[in-house]
GUROKE-954473 format. One record per residue: residue number from 1; x, y, z of N, C-alpha, C, O in turn; chain. Coordinates in steps of 0.05 Angstrom, whole numbers, always signed. Layout:
! residues N
NODE_n_nX_nY_nZ_caX_caY_caZ_cX_cY_cZ_oX_oY_oZ_chain
NODE_NUM_X_Y_Z_X_Y_Z_X_Y_Z_X_Y_Z_A
...
//
This chain:
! residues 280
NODE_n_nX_nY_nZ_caX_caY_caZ_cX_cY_cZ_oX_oY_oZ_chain
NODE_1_+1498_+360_+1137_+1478_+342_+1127_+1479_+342_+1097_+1485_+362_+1084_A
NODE_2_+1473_+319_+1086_+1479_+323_+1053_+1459_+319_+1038_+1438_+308_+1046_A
NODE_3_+1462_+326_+1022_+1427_+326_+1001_+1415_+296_+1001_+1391_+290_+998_A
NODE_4_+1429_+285_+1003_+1414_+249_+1006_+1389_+252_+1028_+1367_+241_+1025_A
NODE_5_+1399_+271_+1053_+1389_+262_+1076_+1359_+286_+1071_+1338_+284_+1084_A
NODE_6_+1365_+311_+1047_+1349_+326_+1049_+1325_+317_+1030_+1301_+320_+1034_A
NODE_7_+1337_+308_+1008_+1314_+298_+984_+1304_+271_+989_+1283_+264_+977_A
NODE_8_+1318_+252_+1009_+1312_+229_+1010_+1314_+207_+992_+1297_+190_+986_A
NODE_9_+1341_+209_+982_+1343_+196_+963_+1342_+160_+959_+1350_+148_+979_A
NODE_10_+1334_+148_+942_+1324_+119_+938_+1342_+98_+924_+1339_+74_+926_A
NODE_11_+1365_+115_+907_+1381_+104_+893_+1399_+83_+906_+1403_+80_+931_A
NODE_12_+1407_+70_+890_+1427_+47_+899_+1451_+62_+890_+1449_+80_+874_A
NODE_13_+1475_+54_+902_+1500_+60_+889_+1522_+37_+899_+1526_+27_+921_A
NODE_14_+1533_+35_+876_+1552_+12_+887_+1578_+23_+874_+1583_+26_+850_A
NODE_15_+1592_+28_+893_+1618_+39_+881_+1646_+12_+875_+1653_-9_+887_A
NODE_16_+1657_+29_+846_+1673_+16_+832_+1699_+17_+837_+1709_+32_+855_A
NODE_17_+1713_+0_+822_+1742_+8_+833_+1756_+22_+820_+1756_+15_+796_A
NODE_18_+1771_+43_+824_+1781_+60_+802_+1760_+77_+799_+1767_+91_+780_A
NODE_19_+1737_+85_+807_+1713_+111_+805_+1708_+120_+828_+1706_+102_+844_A
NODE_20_+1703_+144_+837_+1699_+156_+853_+1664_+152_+862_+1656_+148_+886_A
NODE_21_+1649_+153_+839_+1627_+139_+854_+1608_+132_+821_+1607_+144_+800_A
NODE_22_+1599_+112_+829_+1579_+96_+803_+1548_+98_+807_+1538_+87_+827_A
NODE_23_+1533_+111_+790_+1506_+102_+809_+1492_+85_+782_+1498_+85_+758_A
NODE_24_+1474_+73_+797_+1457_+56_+778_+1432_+60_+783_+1425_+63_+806_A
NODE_25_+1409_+63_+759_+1385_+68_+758_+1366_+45_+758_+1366_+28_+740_A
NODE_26_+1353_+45_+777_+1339_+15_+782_+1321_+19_+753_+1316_+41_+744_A
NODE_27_+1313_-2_+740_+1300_-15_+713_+1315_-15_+688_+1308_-32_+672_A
NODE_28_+1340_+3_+680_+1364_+1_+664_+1382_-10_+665_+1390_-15_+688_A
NODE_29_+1396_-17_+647_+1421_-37_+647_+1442_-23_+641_+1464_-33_+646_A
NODE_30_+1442_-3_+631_+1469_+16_+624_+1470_+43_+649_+1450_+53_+659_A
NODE_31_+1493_+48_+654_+1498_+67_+679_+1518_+97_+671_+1537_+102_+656_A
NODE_32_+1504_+109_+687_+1535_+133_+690_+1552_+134_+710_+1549_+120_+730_A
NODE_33_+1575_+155_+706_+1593_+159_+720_+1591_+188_+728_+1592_+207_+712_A
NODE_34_+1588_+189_+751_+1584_+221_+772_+1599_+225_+779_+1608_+205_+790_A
NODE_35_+1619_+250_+781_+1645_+253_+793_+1637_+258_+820_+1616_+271_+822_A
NODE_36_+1650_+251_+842_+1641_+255_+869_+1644_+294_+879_+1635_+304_+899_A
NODE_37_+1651_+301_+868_+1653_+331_+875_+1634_+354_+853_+1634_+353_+828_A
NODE_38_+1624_+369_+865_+1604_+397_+847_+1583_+381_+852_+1571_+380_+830_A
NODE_39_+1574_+371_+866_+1540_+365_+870_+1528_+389_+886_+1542_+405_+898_A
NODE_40_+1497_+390_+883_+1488_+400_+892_+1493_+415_+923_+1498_+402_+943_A
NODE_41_+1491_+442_+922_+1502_+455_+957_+1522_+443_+972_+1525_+436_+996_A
NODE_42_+1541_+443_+941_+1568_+430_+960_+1571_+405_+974_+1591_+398_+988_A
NODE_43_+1544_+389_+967_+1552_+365_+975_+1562_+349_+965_+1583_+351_+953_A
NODE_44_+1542_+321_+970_+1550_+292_+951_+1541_+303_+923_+1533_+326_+918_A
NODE_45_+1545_+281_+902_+1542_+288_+882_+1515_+273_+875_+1507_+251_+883_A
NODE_46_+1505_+289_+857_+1467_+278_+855_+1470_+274_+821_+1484_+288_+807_A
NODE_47_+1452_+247_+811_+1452_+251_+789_+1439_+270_+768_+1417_+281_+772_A
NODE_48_+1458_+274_+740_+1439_+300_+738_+1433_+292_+698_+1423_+305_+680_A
NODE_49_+1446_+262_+700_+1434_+253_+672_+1406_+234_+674_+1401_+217_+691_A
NODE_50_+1390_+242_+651_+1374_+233_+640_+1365_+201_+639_+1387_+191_+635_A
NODE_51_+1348_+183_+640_+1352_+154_+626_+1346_+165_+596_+1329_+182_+590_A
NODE_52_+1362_+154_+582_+1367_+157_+548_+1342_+149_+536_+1324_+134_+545_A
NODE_53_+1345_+160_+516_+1312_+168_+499_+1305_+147_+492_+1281_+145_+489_A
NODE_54_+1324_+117_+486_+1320_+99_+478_+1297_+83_+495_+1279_+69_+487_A
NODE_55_+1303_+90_+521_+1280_+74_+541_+1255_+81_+530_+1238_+64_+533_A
NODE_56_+1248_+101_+520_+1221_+112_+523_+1211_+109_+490_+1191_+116_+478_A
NODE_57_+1226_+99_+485_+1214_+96_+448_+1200_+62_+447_+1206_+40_+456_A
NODE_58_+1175_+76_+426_+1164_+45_+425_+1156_+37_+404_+1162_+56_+389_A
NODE_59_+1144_+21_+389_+1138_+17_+369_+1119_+32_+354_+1104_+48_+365_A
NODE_60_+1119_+27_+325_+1090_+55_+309_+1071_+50_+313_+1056_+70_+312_A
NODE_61_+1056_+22_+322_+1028_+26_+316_+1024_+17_+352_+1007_+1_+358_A
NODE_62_+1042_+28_+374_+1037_+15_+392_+1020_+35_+411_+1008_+31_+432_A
NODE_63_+1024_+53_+401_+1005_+79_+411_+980_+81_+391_+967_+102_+391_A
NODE_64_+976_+67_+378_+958_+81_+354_+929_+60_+355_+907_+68_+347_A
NODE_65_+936_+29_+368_+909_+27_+367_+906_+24_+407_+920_+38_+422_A
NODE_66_+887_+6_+415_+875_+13_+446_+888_+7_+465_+905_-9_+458_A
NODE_67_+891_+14_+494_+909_+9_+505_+921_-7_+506_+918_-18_+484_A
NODE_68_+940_-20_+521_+950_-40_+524_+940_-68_+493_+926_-88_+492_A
NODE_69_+952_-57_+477_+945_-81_+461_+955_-65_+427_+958_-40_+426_A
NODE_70_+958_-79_+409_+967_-72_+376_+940_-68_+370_+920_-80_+377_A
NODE_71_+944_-42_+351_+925_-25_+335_+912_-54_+315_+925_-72_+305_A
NODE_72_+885_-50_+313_+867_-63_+298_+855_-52_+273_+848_-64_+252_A
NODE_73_+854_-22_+280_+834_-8_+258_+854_-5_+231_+878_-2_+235_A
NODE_74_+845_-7_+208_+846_+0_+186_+861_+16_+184_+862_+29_+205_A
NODE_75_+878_+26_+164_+891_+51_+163_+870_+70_+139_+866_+58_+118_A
NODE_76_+861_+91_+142_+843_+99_+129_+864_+119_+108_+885_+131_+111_A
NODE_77_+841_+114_+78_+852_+109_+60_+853_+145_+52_+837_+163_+60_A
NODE_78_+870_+148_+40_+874_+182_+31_+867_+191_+0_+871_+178_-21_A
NODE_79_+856_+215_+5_+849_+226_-16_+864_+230_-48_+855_+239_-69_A
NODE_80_+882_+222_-42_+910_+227_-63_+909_+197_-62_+922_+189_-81_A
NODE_81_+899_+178_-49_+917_+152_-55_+897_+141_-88_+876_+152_-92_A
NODE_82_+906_+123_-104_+898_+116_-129_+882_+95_-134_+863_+93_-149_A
NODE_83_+896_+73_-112_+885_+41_-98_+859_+51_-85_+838_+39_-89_A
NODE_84_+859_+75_-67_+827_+76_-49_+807_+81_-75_+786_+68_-76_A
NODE_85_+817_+105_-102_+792_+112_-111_+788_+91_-128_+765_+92_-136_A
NODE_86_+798_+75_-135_+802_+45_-153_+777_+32_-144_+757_+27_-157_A
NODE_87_+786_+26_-112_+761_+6_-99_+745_+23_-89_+731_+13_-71_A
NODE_88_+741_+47_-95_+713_+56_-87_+700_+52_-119_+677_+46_-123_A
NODE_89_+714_+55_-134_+697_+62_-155_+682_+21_-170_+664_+12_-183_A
NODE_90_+703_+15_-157_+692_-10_-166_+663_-26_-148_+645_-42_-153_A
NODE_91_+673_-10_-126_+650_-18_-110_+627_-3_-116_+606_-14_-113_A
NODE_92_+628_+17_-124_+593_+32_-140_+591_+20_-159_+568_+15_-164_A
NODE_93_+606_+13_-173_+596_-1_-204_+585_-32_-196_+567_-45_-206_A
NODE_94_+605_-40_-170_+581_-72_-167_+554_-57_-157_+537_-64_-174_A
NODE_95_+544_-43_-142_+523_-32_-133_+503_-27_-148_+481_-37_-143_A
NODE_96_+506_-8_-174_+495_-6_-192_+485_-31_-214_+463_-34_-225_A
NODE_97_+507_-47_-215_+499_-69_-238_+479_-79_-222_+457_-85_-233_A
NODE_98_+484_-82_-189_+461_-92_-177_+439_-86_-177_+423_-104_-183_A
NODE_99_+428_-60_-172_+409_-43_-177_+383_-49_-198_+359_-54_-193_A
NODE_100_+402_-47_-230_+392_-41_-244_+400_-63_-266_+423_-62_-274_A
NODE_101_+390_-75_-272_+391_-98_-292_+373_-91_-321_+349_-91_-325_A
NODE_102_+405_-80_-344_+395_-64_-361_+386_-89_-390_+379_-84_-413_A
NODE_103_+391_-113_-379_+388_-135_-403_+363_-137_-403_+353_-137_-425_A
NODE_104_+339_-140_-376_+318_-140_-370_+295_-129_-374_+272_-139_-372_A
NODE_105_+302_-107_-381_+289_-80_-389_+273_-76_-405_+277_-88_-427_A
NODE_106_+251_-60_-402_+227_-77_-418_+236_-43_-440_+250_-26_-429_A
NODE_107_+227_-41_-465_+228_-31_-469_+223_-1_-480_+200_+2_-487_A
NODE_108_+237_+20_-482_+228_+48_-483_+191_+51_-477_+179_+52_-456_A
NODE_109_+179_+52_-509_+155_+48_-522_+137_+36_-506_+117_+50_-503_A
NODE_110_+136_+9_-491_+123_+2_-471_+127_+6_-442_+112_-5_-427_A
NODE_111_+150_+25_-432_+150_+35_-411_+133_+65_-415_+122_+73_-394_A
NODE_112_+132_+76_-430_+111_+100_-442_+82_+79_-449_+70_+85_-470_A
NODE_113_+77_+66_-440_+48_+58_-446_+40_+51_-475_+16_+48_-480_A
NODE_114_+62_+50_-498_+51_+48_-528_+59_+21_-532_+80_+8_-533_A
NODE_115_+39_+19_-535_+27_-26_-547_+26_-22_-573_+7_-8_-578_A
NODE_116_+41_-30_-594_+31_-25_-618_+11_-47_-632_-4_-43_-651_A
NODE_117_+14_-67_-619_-14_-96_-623_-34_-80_-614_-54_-79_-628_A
NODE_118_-35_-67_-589_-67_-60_-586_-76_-38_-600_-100_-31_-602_A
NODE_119_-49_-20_-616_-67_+7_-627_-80_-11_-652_-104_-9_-659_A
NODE_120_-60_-28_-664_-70_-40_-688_-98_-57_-679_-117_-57_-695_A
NODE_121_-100_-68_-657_-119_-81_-656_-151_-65_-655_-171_-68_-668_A
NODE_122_-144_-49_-637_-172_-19_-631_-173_-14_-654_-196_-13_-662_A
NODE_123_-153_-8_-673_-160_+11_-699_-181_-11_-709_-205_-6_-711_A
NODE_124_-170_-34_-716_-183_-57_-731_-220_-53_-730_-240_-51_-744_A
NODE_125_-212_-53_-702_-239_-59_-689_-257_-36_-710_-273_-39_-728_A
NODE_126_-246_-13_-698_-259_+5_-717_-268_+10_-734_-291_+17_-737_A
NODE_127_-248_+5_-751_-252_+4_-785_-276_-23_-782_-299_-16_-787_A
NODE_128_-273_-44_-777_-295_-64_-772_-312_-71_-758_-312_-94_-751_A
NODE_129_-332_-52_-747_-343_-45_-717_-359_-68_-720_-364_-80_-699_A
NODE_130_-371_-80_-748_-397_-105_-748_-385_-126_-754_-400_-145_-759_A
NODE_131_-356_-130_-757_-346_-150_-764_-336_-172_-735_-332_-166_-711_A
NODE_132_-332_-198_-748_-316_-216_-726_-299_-204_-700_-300_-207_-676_A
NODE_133_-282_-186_-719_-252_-173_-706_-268_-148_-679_-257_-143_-657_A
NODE_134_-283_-142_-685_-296_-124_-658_-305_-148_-640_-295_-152_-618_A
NODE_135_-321_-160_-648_-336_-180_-626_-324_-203_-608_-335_-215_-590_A
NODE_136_-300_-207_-618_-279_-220_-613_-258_-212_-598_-240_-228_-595_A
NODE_137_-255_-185_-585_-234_-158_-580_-226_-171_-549_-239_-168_-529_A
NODE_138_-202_-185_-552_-189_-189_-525_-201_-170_-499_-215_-150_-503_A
NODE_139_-195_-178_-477_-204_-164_-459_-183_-145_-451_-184_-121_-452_A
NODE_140_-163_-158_-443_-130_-149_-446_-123_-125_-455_-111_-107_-444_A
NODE_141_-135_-129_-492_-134_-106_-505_-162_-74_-497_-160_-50_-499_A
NODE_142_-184_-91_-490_-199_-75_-483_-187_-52_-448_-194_-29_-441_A
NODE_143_-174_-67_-439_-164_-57_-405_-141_-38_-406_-129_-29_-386_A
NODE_144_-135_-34_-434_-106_-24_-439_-116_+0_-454_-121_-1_-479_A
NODE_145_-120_+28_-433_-132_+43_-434_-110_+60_-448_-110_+81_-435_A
NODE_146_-95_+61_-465_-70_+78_-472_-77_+106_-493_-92_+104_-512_A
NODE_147_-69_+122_-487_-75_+147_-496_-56_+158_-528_-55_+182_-536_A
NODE_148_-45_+136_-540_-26_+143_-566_-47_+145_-579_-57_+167_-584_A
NODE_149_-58_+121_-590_-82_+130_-613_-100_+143_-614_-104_+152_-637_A
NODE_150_-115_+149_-597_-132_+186_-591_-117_+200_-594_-125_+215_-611_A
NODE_151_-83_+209_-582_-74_+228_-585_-64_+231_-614_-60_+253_-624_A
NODE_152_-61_+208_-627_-45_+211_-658_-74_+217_-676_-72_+231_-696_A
NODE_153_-95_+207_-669_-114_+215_-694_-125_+238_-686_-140_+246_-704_A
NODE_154_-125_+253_-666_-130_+280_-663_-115_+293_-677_-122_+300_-700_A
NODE_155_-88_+299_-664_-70_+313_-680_-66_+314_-717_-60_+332_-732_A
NODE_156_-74_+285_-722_-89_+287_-754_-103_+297_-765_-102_+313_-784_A
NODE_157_-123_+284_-749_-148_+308_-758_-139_+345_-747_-160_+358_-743_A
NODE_158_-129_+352_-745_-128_+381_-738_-101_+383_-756_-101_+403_-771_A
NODE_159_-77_+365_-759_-70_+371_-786_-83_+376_-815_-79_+393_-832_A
NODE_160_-98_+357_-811_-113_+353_-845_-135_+380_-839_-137_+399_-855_A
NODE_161_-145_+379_-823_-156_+414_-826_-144_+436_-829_-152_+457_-840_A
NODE_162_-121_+432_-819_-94_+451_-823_-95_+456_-859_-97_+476_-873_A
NODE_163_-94_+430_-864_-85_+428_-890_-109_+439_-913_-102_+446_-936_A
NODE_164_-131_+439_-904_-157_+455_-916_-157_+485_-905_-177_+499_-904_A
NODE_165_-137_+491_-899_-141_+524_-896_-158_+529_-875_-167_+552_-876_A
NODE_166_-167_+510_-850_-182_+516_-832_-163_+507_-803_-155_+484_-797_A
NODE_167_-158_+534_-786_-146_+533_-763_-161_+518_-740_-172_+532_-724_A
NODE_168_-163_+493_-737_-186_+487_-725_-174_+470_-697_-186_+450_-691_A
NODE_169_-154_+477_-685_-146_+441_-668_-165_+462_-638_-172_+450_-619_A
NODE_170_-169_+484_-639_-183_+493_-612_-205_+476_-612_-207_+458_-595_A
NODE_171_-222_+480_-627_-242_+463_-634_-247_+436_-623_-262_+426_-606_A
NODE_172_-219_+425_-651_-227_+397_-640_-214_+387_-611_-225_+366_-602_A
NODE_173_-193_+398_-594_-193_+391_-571_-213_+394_-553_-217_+377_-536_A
NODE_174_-239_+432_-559_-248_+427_-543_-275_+411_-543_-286_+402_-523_A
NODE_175_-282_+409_-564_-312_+385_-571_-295_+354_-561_-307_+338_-546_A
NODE_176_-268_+349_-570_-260_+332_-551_-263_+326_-514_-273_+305_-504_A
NODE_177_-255_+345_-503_-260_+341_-485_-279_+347_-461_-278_+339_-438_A
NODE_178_-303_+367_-475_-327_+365_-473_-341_+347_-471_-353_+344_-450_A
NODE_179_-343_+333_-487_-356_+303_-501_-343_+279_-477_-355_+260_-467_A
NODE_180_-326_+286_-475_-303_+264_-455_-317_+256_-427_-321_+233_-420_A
NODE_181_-324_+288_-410_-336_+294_-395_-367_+280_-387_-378_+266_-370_A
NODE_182_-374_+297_-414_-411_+289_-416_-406_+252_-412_-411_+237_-393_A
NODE_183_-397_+248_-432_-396_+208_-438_-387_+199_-420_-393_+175_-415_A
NODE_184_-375_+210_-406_-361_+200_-378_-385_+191_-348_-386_+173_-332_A
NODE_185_-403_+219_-353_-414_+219_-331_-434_+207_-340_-442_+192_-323_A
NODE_186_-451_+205_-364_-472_+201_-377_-464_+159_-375_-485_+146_-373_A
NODE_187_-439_+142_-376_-437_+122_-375_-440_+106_-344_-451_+84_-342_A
NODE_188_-428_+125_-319_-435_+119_-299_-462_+121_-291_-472_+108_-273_A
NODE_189_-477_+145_-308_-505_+137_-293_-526_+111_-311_-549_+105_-305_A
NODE_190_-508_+101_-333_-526_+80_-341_-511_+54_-335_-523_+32_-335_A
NODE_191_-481_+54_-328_-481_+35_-327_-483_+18_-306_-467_+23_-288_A
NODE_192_-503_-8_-301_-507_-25_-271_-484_-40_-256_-488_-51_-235_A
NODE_193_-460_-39_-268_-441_-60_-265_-416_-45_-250_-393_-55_-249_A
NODE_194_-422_-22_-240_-402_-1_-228_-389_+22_-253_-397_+23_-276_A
NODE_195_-370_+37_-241_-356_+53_-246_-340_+59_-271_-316_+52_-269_A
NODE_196_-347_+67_-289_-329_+64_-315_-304_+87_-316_-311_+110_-313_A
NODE_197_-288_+85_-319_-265_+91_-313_-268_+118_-346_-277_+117_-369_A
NODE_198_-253_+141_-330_-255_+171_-350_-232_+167_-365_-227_+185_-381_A
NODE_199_-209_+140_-362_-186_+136_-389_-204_+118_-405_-211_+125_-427_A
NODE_200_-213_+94_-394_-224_+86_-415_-249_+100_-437_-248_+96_-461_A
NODE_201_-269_+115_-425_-281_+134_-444_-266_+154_-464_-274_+161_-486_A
NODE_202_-244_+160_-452_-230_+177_-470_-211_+159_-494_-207_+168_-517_A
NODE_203_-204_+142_-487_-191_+118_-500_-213_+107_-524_-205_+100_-546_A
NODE_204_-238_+106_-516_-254_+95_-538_-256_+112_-549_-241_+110_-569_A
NODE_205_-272_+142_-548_-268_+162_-560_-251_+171_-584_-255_+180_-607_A
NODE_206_-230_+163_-570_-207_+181_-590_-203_+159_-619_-200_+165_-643_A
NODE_207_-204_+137_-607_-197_+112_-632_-216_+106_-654_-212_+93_-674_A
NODE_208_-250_+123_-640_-274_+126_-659_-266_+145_-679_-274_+142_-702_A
NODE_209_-249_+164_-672_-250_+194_-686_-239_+183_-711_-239_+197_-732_A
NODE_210_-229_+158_-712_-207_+153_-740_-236_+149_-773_-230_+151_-797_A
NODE_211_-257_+145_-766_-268_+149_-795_-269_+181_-798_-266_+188_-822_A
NODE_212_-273_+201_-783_-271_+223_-779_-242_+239_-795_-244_+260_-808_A
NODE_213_-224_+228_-791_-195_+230_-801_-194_+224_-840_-187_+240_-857_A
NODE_214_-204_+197_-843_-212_+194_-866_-230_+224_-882_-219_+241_-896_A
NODE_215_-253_+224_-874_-265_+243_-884_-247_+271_-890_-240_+278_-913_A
NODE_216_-242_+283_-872_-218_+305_-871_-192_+292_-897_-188_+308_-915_A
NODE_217_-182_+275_-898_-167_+277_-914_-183_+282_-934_-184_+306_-939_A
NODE_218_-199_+263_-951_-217_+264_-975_-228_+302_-978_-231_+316_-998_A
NODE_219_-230_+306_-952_-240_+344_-956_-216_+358_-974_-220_+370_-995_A
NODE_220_-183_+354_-958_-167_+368_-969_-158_+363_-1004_-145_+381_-1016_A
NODE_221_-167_+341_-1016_-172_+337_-1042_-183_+349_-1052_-174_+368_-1065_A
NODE_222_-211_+343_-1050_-243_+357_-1061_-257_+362_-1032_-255_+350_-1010_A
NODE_223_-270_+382_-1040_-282_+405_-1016_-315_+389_-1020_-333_+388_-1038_A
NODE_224_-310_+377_-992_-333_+360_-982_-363_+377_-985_-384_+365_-993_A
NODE_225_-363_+405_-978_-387_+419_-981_-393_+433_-1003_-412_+448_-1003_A
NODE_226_-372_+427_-1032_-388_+436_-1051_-404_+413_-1076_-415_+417_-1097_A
NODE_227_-400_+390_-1062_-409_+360_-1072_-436_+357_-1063_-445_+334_-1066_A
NODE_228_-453_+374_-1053_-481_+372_-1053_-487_+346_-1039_-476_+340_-1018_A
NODE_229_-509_+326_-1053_-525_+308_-1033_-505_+294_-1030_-505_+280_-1010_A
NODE_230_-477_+291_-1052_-459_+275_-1040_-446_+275_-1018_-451_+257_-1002_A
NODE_231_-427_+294_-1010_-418_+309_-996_-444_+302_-960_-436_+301_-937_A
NODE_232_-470_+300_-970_-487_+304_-947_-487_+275_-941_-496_+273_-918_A
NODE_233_-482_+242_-953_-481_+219_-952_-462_+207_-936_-465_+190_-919_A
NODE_234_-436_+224_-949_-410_+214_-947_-407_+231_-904_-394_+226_-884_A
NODE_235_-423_+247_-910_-425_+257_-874_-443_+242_-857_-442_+243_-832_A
NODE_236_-459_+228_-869_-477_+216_-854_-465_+188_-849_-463_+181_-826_A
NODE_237_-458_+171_-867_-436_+155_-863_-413_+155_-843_-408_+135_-829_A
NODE_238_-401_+176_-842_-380_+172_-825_-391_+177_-800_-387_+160_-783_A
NODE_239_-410_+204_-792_-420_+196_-769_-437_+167_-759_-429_+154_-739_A
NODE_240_-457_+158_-775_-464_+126_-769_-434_+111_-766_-431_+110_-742_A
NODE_241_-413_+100_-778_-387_+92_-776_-375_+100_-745_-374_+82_-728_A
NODE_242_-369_+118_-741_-366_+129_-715_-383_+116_-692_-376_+104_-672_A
NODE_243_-412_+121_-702_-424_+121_-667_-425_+86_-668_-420_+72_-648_A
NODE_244_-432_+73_-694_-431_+41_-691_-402_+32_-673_-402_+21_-651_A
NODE_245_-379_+39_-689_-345_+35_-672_-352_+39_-649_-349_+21_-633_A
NODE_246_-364_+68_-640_-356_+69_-607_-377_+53_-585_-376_+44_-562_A
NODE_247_-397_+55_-605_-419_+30_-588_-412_+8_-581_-419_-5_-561_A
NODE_248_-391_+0_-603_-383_-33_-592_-364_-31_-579_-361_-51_-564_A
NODE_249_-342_-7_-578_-325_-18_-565_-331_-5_-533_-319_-14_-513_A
NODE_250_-348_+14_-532_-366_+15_-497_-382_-15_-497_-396_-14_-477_A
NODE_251_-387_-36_-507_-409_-52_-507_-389_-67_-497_-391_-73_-474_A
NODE_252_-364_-76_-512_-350_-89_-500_-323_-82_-482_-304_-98_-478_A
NODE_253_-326_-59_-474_-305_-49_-452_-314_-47_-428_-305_-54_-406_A
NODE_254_-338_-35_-436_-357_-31_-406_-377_-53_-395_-382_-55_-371_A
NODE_255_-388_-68_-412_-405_-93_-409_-434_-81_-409_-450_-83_-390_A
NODE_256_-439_-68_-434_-466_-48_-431_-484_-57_-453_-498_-40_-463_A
NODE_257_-485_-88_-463_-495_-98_-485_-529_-89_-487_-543_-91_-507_A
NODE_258_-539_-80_-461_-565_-75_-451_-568_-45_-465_-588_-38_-477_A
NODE_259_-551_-32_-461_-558_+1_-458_-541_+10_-486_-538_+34_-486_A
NODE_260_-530_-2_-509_-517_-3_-529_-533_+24_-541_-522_+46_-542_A
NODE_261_-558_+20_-549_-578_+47_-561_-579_+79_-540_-584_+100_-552_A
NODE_262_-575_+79_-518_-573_+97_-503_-548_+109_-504_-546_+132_-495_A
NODE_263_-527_+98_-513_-501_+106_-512_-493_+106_-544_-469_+111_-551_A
NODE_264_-508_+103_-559_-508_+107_-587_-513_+132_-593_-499_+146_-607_A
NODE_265_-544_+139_-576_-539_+162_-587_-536_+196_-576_-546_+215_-587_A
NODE_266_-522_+197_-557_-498_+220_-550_-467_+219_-567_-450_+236_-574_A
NODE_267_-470_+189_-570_-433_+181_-589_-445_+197_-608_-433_+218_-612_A
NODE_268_-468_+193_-625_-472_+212_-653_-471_+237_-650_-451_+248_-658_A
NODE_269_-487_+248_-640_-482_+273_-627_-452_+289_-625_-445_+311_-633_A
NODE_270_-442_+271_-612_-415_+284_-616_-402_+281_-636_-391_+302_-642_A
NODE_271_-398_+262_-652_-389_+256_-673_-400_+281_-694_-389_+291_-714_A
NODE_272_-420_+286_-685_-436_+294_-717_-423_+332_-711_-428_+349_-728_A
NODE_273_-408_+338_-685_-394_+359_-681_-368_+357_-699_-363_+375_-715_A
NODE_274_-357_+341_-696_-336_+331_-711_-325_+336_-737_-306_+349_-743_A
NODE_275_-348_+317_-762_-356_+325_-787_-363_+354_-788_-347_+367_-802_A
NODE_276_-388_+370_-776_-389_+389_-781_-364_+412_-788_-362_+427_-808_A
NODE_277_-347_+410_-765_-317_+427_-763_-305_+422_-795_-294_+440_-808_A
NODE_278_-312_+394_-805_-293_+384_-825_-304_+399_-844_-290_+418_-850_A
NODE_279_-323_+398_-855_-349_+397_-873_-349_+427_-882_-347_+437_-904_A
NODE_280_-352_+437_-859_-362_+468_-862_-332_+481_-855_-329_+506_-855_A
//
C-alpha cells in the first residue's frame, strides 16, 4: 500500500515526458519536479517543497488598515519628525490668536479699575464741594466706586506726617477704617432708598481726606500748632472743607439730599480725628 492510499492524498499529477513524475499544486502556476524514488516508507514519492514565499507576500498597507479592504487611517506622525512639530505648533498659535485678541484690549490701568477722568473728576468735586462742578457730578462717575484715590491720599497724608517727624500711618489707617465701618452702618440706617454699598462709603471717604493732605503738607513747612489762633482757623477750615466735600458727594452718590445734616455731622467727627493726628 503506498502513502497516497495512507495520507489520502488530493493532488493532481500529470506526468511529463522525459520526467519520472511532475506534480502540480492546485492555485499555482509554477511546478516542481519529484524524483519518483526516496519518498516516504519506501514508497511513491510525496512532495516535500514548499509553495514559494512569493505566494504569500502582499502589499504594505494591505495588512495595516481593516480587513478585507486598503488602510484609511493616517500615518501617525513621530516625535523626531520636523513637519508634525511645524503643524502642531502652527495650529496652537491659530488657537491662541483666536482666543485672545490683543488689539482689543482695553487697557493695563483700566483693567485695574484706575479711571483717571473720574479721580480728576471726584478730586474736583472736592476741592469745589459748593461749586457747579459737585452738583453737576455725572452719575457714571459717582457709581465708579474705585479705590486709587483714597488709597493715594492716604499714603500722602502718612507720608507728609512721615515728613514732620511723626510715625503716624497706624493711625491714619486705623481712624480710617473705623470711621469706614461706623459711616457705613450709620448710612444704611438713614438711608430710605436701600442699601448703600461699604466701596462706595469708603470711596467718598478717602477722596474727602484730600483737604486733610493740604494741611499736613503746610504742617511740614511751619508747625501748625505753634501758630496759635491761626493754626486753630486753618483746622477748623479744613475740617468744615472735609465734612461739606463728603456731604455732597454722599448727597449725590447715595440720594440722601433729606438727611445731608445727619451725615454731616459724624463726617466732622471723623475728620476732626484726622487734623488732630496732623496738628498735634
Amino acid at each position: 500500500m503506498s502513502s497516497d492510499d495512507w495520507f489520502g492524498s488530493t493532488e493532481t499529477s500529470v506526468p511529463a515526458a522525459g520526467s519520472s513524475g511532475t506534480r502540480f499544486y492546485p492555485g499555482y502556476s509554477n511546478y516542481v519536479d519529484i524524483p519518483s524514488s526516496g519518498g516516504y516508507y519506501g514508497g511513491a514519492s510525496q512532495p516535500t517543497s514548499v509553495p514559494p514565499s512569493s505566494a504569500f507576500q502582499t502589499s504594505g498597507n494591505a495588512l495595516s488598515g481593516p480587513m478585507g479592504g486598503p488602510s484609511t487611517m493616517a500615518p501617525t506622525p513621530h516625535v523626531f519628525d520636523p513637519n508634525s512639530a511645524i503643524k502642531s505648533d502652527t495650529a496652537n498659535a491659530t488657537m491662541s490668536m483666536q482666543e485672545e485678541d490683543y488689539d482689543n484690549e482695553p487697557p493695563l490701568l483700566e483693567e485695574l479699575g484706575v479711571n483717571f477722568p473720574h479721580i480728576y473728576s471726584k478730586s474736583r468735586a472736592v476741592l469745589f464741594p459748593i461749586g457747579k462742578h459737585a452738583k453737576t457730578l455725572e452719575h457714571d462717575v459717582m457709581d465708579d466706586n474705585d479705590l486709587a484715590g483714597p488709597l493715594a491720599f492716604a499714603l500722602g497724608l502718612g507720608g507728609e506726617l512721615l515728613l514732620s517727624g511723626k510715625m503716624h500711618f497706624g493711625y491714619v489707617y486705623g481712624f480710617g477704617i473705623s470711621g469706614w465701618f461706623a459711616m457705613t452702618l450709620l448710612l444704611n440706617l438713614l438711608n430710605p432708598n436701600g442699601a448703600v454699598s461699604a466701596w462706595t462709603v469708603v470711596s467718598i471717604l478717602g477722596y474727602a481726606l484730600l483737604p486733610v493732605n493740604f494741611l499736613a503738607g503746610i504742617n511740614v513747612i511751619i508747625r501748625i500748632g505753634k501758630m496759635g489762633w491761626i493754626g486753630m482757623v486753618l483746622a477748623v477750615l479744613t475740617i468744615g472743607w472735609c465734612t461739606a466735600a463728603s456731604t455732597r458727594l454722599f448727597e449725590r452718590g447715595c440720594d440722601m439730599r433729606s438727611q445731608r445734616f445727619l451725615v454731616a455731622y459724624p463726617s466732622a467727627l471723623l475728620y476732626s480725628a484726622f487734623v488732630m493726628i496732623t496738628i498735634f
